[in-house]
DOVOMI-382609 format. One line per 10 residues: number of its first residue (from 0); their letters; for each residue x, y, z of C-alpha. Coordinates in nm, 2 decimals, padded with zeros to 4 digits, always signed. Example, Ala and Ser with C-alpha at 12.3 -4.5 7.8 and 13.67 -1.06 7.14 Angstrom:
<atoms>
0) AS) +01.23,-00.45,+00.78; +01.37,-00.11,+00.71;
</atoms>
This chain:
<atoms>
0) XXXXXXXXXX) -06.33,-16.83,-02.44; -06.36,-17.20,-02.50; -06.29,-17.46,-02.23; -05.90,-17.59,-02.34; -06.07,-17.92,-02.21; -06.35,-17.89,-02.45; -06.11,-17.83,-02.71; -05.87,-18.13,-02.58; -06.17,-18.35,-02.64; -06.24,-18.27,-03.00;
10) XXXXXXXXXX) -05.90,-18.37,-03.01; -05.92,-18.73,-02.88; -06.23,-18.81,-03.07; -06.10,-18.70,-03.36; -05.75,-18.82,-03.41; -05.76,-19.09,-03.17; -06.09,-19.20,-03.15; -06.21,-19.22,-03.54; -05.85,-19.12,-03.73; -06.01,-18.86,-03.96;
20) XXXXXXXXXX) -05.77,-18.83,-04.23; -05.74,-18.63,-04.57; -06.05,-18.65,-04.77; -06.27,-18.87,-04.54; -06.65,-18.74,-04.52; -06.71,-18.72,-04.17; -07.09,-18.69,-04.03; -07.07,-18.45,-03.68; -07.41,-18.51,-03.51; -07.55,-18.31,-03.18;
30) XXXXXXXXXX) -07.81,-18.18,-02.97; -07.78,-17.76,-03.02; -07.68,-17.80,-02.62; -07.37,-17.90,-02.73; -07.21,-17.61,-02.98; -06.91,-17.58,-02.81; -06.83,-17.93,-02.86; -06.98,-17.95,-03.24; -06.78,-17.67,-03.34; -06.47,-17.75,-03.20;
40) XXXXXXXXXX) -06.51,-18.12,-03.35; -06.58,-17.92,-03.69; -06.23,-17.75,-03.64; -06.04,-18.07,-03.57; -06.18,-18.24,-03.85; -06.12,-17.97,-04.09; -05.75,-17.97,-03.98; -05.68,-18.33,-04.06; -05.83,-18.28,-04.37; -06.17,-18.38,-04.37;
50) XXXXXXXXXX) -06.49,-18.31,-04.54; -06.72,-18.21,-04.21; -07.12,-18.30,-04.24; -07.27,-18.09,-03.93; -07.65,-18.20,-03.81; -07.76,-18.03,-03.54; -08.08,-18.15,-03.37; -08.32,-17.89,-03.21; -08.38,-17.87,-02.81; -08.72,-18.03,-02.76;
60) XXXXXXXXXX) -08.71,-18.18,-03.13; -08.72,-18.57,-03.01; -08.99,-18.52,-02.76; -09.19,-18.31,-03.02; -09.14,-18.54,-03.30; -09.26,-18.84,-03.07; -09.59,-18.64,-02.95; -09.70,-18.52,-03.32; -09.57,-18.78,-03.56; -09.81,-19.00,-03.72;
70) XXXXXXXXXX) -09.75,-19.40,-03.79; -09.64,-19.36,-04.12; -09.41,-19.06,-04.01; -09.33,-19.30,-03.74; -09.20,-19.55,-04.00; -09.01,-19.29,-04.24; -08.63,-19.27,-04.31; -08.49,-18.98,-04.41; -08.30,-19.03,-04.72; -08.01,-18.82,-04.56;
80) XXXXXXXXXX) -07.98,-19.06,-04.29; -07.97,-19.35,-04.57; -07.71,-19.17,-04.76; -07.49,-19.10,-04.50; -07.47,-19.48,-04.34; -07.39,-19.60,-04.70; -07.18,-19.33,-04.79; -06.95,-19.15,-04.45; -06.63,-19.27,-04.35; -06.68,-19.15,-04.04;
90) XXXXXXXXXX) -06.96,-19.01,-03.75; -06.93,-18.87,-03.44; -07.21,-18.79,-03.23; -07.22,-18.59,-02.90; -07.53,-18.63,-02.67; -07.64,-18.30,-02.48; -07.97,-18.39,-02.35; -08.12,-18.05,-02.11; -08.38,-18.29,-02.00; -08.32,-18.68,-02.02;
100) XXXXXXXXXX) -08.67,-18.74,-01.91; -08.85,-18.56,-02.20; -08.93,-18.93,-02.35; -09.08,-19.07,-02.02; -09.46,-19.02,-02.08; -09.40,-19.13,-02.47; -09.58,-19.45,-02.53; -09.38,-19.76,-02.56; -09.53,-19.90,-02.83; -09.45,-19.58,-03.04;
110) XXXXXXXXXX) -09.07,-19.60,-02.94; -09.09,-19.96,-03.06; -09.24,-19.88,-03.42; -08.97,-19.62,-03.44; -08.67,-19.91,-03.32; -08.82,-20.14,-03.58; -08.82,-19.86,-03.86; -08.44,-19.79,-03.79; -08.32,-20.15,-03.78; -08.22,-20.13,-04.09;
120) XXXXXXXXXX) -08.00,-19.87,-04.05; -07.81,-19.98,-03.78; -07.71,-20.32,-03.90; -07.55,-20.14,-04.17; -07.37,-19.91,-03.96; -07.28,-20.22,-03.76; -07.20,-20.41,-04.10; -06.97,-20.09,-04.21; -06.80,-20.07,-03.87; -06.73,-20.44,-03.89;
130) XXXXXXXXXX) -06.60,-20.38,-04.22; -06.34,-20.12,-04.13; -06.50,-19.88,-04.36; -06.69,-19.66,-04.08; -06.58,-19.59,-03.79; -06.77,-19.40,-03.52; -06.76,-19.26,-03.19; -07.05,-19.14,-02.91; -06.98,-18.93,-02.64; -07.12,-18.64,-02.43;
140) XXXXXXXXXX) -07.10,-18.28,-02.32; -07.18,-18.19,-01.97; -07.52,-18.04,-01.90; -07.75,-17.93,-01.60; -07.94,-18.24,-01.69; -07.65,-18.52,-01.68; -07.53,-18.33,-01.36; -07.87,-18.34,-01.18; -07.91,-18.75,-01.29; -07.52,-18.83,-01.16;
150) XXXXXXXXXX) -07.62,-18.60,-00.82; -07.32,-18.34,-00.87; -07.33,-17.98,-00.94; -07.24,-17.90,-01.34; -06.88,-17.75,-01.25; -06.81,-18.10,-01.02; -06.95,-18.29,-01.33; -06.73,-18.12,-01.58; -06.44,-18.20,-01.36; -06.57,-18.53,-01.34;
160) XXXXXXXXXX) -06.65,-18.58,-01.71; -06.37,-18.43,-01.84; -06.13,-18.65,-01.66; -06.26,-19.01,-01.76; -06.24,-18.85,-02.09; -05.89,-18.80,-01.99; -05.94,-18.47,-02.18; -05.75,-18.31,-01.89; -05.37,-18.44,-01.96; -05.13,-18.30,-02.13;
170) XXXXXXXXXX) -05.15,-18.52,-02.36; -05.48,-18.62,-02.45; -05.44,-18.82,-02.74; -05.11,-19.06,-02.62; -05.30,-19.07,-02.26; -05.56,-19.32,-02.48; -05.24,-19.51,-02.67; -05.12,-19.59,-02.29; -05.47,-19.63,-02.12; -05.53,-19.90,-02.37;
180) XXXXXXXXXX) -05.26,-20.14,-02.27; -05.43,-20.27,-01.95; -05.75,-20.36,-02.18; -05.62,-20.52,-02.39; -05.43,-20.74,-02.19; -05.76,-20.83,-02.04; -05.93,-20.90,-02.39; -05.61,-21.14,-02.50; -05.63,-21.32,-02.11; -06.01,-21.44,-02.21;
190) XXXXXXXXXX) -05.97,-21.47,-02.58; -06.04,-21.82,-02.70; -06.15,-21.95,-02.32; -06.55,-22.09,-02.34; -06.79,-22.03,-02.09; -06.80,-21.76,-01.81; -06.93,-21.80,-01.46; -07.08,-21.46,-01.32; -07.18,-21.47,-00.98; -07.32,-21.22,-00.73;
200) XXXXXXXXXX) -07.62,-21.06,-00.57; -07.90,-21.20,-00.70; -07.67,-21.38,-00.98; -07.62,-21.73,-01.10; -07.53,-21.68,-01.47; -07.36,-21.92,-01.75; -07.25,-21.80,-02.06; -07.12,-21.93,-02.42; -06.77,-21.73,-02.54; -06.67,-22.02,-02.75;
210) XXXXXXXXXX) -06.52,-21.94,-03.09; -06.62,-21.56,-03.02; -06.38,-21.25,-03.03; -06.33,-20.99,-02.72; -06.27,-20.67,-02.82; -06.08,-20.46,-02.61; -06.26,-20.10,-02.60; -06.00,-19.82,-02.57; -06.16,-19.48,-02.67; -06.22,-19.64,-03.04;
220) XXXXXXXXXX) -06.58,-19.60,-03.00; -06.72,-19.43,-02.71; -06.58,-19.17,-02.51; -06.48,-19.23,-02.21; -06.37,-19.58,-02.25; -06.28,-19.88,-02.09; -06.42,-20.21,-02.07; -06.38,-20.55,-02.34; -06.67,-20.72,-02.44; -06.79,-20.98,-02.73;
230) XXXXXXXXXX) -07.10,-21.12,-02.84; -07.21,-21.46,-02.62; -07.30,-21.79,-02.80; -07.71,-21.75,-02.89; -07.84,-22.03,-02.74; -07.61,-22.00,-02.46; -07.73,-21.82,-02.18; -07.86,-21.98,-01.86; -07.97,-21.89,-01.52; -08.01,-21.55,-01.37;
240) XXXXXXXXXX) -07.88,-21.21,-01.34; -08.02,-20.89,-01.13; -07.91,-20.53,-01.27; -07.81,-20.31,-00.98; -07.77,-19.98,-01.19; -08.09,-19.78,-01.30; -08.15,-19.81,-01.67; -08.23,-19.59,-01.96; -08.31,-19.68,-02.34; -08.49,-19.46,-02.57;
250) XXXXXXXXXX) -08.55,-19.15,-02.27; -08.70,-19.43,-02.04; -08.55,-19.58,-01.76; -08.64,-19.86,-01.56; -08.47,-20.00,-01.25; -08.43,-20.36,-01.01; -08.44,-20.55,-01.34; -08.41,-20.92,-01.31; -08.37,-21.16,-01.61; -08.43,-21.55,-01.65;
260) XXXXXXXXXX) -08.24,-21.69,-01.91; -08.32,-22.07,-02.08; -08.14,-22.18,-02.37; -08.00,-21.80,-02.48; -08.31,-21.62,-02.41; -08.50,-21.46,-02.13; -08.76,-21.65,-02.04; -08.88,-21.40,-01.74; -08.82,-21.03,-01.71; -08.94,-20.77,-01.38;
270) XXXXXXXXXX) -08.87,-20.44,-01.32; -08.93,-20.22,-00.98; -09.01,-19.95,-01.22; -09.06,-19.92,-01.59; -09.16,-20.32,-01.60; -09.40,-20.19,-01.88; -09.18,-20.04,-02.11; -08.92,-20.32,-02.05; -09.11,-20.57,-02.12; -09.27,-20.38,-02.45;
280) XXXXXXXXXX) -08.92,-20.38,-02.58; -08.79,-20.75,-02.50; -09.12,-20.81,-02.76; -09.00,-20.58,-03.03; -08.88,-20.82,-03.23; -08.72,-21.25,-03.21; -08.35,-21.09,-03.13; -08.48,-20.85,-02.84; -08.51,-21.10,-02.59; -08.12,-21.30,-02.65;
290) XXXXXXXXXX) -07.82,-21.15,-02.57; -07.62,-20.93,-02.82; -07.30,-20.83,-02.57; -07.14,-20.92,-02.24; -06.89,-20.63,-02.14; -06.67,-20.62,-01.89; -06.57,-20.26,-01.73; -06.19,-20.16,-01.66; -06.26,-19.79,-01.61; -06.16,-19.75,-01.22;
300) XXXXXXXXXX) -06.17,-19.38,-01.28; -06.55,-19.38,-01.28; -06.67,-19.54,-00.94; -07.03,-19.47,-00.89; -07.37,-19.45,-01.14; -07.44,-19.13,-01.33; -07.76,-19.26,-01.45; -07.60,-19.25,-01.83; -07.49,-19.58,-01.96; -07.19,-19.48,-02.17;
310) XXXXXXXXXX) -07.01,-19.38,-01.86; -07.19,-19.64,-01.62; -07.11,-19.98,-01.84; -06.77,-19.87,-01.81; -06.73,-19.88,-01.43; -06.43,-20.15,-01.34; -06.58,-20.40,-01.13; -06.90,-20.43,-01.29; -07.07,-20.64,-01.61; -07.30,-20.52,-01.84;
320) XXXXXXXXXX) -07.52,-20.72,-02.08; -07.71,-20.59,-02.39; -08.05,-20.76,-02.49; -08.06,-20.72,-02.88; -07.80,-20.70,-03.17; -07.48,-20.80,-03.19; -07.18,-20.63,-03.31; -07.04,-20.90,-03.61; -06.69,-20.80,-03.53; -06.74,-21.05,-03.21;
330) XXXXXXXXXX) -06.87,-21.32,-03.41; -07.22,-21.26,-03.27; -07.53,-21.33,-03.50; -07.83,-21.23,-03.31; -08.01,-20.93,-03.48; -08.25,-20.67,-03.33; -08.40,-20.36,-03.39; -08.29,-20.28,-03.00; -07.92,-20.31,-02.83; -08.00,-20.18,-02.46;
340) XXXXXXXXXX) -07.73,-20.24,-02.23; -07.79,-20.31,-01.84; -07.53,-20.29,-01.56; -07.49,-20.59,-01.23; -07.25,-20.45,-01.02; -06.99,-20.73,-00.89; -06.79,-20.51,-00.62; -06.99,-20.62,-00.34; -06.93,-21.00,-00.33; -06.96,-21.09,-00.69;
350) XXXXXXXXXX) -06.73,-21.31,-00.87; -06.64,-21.39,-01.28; -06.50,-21.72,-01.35; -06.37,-21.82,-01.72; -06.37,-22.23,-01.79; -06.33,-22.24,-01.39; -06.02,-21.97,-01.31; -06.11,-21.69,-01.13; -06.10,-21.36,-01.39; -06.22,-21.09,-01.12;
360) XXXXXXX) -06.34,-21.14,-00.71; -06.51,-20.85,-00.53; -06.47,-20.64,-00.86; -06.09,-20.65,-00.91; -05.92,-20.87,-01.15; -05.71,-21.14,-01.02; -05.51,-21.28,-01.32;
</atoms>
């Protein structure tokens, strides 16, 4: 018997999350981990109508593809990947990773040639989305492995998981039309202020917000939710920021990462661990090393690091920033073959100030 909350789930991401309606063509992508979910994501779909695409990835198939391909395998696009960023109305993607270190030994430079071969690909995707003519949702389904990274057993994870999801009320679906409400009150608060003041631990940082537009982020895309962000002013960026959460991009994860910033880009990067691989990807391409997103999190229902960035930038009382692409719905114009998010956590002292006023002290908001 399936999990109602699995079930519940399906629900969310796809009537609330992506709106699948009559006759849209909706890609459903996953790790073979993940059936449950997949299948009853295929159901919902089929029920509002749509035209479900299902592409199921192997266990194993990322780390095998990595170890055997060749450059110019490397650099191929499958024309079904091609087709469907031009051509779906809508993807959802579930991430069920059994072991999230199978990419650590891969080399970086390998993971790099891959990013670059793909860039292409997600700027449309990101061009689509800012269009209104794809929309798209990532989320997860509990594992051994995402239980073992967040320190919890899988049953404590589920019940964890599957109540940020807020898969577990009654009603799943209106419990996202109300969580919303706070965001976005937040996201209209900041809109068309101009500079913000993080400071904290290790953090003295200015950044550009002029002209740029917050999005409030209330289940639309990633699952759970809860956080507003935008894209900072290029050249903006100045000073310094430490990243208290562990890291991962690409099945590698780093950790005590420290950036430099002059005149929008980072002039200096460390790592306690990983400083390798970081620093392989700030040089994948001119965008990699400037700032593509500053989010803010509002989700108070997730309080410590999992060790998985689509629950851990959503923390409340934490900032994340992404080295790499923009989304052009903010306004932001830097492009990358990379968007890697990275978390500072501001509970412990840490302060955000917009054109002067106080936004958020010790990790709470204040206005």
């Amino acid at each position: 018997m399936r999990d109602p909350r699995v079930t519940a789930l399906a629900q969310i991401l796809v009537r609330h999350s992506t709106g699948v309606k009559d006759g849209d063509v909706c890609t459903i992508e996953g790790e073979s981990a993940a059936e449950p979910l997949l299948q009853a994501v295929y159901e919902e779909v089929l029920r509002a109508g749509g035209n479900p695409i299902v592409n199921m990835a192997l266990e194993g198939q990322s780390a095998a593809y990595f170890e055997h391909a060749s450059d110019s395998q490397l650099e191929w696009i499958s024309p079904v990947a091609e087709w469907a960023v031009e051509n779906a109305d809508v993807r959802i993607a579930v991430m069920a990773s059994q072991n999230t270190r199978a990419l650590s030994q891969v080399p970086p430079e390998r993971q790099a040639k891959r990013q670059a071969a793909t860039q292409r690909l997600m700027k449309r995707a990101m061009e689509r989305s800012a269009e209104g003519t794809y929309r798209w949702a990532l989320t997860l389904f509990p594992t051994h492995a995402y239980a073992s990274e967040a320190g919890m057993g899988l049953g404590a994870y589920e019940d964890f998981y599957y109540g940020a999801c807020l898969a577990t009320d009654s009603d799943p679906v209106g419990a996202w039309a109300r969580q919303s409400e706070e965001t976005k009150r937040l996201a209209d608060w900041i809109q068309g202020r101009s500079e913000v003041h993080v400071t904290g631990d290790g953090t003295d940082l200015l950044l550009g917000i002029e002209d740029r537009t917050f999005i409030a982020a209330d289940g639309k895309h990633n699952m759970p939710d809860g956080e507003f962000f935008t894209g900072p002013v290029e050249d903006s960026a100045g000073g310094e920021i430490s990243f208290h959460l562990p890291a991962s991009y690409a099945g590698r994860e780093v950790s005590g990462v420290r950036f430099r910033f002059e005149g929008g880009k980072v002039v200096d990067a460390s790592a306690e661990k990983g400083e390798e691989f970081l620093i392989e990807m700030l040089d994948t391409d001119d965008g990699a090393r400037r700032l593509g997103e500053l989010g803010i999190g509002t989700n108070y229902g997730i309080t410590d690091g999992t060790g998985e960035i689509l629950l851990d930038e959503k923390i409340g009382g934490t900032v994340h920033l992404a080295v790499g692409r923009s989304y052009p719905e903010t306004g932001g114009l830097n492009e990358s073959a990379i968007h890697w998010d990275m978390i500072c956590d501001l509970r412990r002292g840490g302060q955000i100030e917009v054109d002067g006023e106080p936004l958020q002290r010790d990790g709470q908001f204040v206005v």
